[in-house]
N, CA, C and O atoms as CSV, one atom per row, in Angstrom:
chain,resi,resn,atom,element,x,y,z
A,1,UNK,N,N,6.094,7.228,23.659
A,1,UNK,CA,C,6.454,6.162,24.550
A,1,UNK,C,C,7.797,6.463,25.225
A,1,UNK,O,O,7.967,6.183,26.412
A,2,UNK,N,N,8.854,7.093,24.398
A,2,UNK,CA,C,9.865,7.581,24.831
A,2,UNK,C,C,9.700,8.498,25.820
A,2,UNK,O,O,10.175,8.478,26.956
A,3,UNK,N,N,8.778,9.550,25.151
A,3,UNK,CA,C,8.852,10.321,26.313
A,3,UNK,C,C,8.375,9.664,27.633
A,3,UNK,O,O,9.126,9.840,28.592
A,4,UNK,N,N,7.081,8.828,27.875
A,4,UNK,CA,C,6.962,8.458,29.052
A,4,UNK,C,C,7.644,7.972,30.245
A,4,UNK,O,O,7.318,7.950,31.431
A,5,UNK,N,N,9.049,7.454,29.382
A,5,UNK,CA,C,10.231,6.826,30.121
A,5,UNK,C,C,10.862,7.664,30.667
A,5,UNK,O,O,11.180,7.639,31.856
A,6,UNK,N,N,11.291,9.045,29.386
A,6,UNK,CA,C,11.843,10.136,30.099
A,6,UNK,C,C,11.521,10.336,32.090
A,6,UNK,O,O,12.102,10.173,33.163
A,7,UNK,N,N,10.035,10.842,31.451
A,7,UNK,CA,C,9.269,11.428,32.485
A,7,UNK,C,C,8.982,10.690,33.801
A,7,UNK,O,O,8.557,11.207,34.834
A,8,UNK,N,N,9.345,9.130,33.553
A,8,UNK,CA,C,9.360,8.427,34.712
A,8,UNK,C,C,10.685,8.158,35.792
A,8,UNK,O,O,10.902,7.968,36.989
A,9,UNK,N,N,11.466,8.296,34.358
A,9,UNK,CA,C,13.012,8.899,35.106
A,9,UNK,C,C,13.007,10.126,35.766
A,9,UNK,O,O,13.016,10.295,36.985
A,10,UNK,N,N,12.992,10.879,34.988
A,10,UNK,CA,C,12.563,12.209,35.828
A,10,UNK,C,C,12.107,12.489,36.997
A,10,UNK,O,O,12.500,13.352,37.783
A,11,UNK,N,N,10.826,11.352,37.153
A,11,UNK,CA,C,9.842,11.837,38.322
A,11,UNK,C,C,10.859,11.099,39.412
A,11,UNK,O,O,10.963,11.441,40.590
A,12,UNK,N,N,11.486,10.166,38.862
A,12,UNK,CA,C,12.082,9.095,39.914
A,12,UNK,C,C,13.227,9.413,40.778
A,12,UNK,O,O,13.482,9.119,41.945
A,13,UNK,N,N,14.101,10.374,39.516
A,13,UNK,CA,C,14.881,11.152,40.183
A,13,UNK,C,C,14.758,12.429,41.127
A,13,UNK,O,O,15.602,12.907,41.885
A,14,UNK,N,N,13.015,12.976,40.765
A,14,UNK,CA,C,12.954,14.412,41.687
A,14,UNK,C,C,12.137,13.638,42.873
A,14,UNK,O,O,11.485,14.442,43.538
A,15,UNK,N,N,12.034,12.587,43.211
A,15,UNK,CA,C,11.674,11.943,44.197
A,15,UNK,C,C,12.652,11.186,45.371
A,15,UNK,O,O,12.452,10.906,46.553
A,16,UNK,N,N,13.771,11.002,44.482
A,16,UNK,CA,C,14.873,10.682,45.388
A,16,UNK,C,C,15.175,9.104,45.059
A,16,UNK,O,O,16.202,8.583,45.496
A,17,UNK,N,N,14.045,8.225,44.112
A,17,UNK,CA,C,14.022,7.004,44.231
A,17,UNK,C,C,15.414,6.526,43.621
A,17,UNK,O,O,16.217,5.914,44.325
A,18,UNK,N,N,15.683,6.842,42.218
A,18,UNK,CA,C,17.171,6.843,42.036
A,18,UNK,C,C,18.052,7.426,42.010
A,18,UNK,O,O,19.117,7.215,41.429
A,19,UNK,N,N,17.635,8.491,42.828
A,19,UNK,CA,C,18.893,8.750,43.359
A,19,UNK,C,C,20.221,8.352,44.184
A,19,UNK,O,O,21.320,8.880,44.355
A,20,UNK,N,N,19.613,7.210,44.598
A,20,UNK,CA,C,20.662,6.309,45.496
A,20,UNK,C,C,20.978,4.875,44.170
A,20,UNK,O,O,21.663,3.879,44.405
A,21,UNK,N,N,20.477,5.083,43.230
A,21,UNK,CA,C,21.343,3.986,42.180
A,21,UNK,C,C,22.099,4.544,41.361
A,21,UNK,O,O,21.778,5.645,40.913
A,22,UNK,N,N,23.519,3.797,40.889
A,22,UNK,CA,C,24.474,4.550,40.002
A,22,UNK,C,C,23.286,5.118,38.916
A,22,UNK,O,O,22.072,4.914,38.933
A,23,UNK,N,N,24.279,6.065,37.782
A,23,UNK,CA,C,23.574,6.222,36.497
A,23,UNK,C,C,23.864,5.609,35.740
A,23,UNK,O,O,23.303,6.021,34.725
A,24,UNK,N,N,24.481,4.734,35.515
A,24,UNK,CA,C,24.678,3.061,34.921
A,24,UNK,C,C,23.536,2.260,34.914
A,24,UNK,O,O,22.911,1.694,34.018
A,25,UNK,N,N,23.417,2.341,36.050
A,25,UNK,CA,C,21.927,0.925,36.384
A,25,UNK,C,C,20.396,1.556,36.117
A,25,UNK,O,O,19.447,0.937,35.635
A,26,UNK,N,N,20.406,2.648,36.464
A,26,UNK,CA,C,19.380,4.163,35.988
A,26,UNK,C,C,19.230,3.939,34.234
A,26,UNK,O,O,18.271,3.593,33.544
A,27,UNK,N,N,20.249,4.205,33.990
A,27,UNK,CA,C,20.004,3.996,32.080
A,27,UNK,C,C,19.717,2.757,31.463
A,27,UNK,O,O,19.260,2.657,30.325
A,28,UNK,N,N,19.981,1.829,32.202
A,28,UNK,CA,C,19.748,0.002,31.931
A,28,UNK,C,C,18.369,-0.104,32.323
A,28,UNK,O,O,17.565,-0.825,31.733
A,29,UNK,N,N,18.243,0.225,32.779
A,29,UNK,CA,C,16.689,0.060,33.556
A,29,UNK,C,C,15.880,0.787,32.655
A,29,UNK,O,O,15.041,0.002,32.212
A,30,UNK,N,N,15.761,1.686,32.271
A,30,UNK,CA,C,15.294,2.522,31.594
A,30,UNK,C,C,15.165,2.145,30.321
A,30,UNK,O,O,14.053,2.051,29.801
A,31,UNK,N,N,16.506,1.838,29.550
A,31,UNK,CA,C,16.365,1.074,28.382
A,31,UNK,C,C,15.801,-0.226,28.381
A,31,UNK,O,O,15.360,-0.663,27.318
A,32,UNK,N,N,15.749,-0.899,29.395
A,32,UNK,CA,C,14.504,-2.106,29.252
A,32,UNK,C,C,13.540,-1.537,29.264
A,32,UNK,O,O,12.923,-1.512,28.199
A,33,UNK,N,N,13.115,-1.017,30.123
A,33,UNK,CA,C,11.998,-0.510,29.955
A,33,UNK,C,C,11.155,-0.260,28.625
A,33,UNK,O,O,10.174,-0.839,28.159
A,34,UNK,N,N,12.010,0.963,28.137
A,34,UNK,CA,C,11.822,1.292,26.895
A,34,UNK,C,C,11.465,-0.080,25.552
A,34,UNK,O,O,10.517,-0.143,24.770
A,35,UNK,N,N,12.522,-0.926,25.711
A,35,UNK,CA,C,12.756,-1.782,24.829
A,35,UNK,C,C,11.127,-2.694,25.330
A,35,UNK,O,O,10.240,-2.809,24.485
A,36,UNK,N,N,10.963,-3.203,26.604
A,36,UNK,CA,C,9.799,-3.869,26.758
A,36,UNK,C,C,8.141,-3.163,26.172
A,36,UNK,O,O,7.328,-3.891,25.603
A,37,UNK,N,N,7.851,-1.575,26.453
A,37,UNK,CA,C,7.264,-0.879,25.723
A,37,UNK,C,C,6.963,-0.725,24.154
A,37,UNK,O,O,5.929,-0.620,23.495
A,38,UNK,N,N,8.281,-0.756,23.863
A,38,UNK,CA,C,8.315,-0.772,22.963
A,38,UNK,C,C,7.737,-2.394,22.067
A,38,UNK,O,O,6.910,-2.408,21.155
A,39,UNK,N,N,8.149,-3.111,22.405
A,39,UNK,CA,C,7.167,-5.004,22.121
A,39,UNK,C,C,5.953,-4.941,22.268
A,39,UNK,O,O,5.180,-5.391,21.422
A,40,UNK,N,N,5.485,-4.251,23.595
A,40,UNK,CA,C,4.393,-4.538,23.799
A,40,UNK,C,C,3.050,-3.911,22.816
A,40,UNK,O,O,1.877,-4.205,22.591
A,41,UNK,N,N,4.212,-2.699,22.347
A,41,UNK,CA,C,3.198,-1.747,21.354
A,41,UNK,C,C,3.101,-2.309,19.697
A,41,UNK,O,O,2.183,-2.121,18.899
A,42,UNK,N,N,4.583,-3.171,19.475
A,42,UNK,CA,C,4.207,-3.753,18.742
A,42,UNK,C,C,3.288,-5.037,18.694
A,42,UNK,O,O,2.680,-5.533,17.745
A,43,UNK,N,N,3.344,-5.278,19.527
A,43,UNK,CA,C,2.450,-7.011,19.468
A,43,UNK,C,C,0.917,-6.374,19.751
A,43,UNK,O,O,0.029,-7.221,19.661
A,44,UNK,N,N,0.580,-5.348,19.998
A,44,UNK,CA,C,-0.677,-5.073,20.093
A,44,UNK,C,C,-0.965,-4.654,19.167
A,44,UNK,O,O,-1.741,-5.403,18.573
A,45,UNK,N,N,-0.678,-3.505,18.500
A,45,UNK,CA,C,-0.402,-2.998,17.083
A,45,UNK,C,C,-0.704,-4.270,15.866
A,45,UNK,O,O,-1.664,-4.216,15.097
A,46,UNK,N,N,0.320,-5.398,15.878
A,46,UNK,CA,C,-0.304,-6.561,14.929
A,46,UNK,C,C,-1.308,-7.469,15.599
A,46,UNK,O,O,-2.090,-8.122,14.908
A,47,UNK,N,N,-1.315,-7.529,16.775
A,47,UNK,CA,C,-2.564,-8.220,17.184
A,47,UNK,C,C,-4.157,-7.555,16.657
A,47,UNK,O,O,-5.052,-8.289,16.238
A,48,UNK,N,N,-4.297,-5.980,16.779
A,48,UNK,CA,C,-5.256,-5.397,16.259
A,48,UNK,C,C,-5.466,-5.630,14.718
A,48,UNK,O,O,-6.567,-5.890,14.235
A,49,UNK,N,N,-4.073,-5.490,13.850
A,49,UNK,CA,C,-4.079,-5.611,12.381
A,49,UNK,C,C,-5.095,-7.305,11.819
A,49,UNK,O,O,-5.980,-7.517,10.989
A,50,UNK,N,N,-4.424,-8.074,12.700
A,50,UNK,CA,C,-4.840,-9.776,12.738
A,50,UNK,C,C,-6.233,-9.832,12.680
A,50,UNK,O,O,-6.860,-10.200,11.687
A,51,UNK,N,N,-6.886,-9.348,14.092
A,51,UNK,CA,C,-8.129,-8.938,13.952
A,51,UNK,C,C,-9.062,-8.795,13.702
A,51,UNK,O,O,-10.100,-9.436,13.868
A,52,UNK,N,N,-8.546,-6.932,12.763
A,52,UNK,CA,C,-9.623,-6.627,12.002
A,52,UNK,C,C,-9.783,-6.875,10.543
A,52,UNK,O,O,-10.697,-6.496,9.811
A,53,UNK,N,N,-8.522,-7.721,10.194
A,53,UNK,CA,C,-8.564,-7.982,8.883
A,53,UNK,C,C,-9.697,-9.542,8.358
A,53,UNK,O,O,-10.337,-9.770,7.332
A,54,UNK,N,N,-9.487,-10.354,9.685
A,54,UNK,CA,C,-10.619,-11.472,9.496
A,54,UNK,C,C,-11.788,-11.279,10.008
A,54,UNK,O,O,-12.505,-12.242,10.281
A,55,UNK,N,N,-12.199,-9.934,10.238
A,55,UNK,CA,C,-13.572,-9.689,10.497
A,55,UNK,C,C,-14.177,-8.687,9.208
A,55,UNK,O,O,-15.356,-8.332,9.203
């Protein structure tokens, strides 16, 4: 998941998109990102556990 963030930074920067934002706001962004990914994998993760345990 990390890496995907990497790689979206990455792409974003060899595209030019942030290149016109500090690297302040670049790493904030990114770490939400990350941090929102990161929830979402958990709440699906126990949503599946919930599940399959009452079936």
């Amino acid at each position: 998941m990390l890496f995907l963030v990497a790689a979206l930074m990455l792409l974003g920067v060899v595209l030019g998109t942030v290149a016109h934002a500090p690297l302040t706001v670049t790493a904030v962004l990114a770490a939400v990102i990350a941090v929102w990914l990161g929830v979402f994998a958990i709440r699906e993760r126990h949503g599946r556990r919930r599940r399959t345990s009452a079936n």
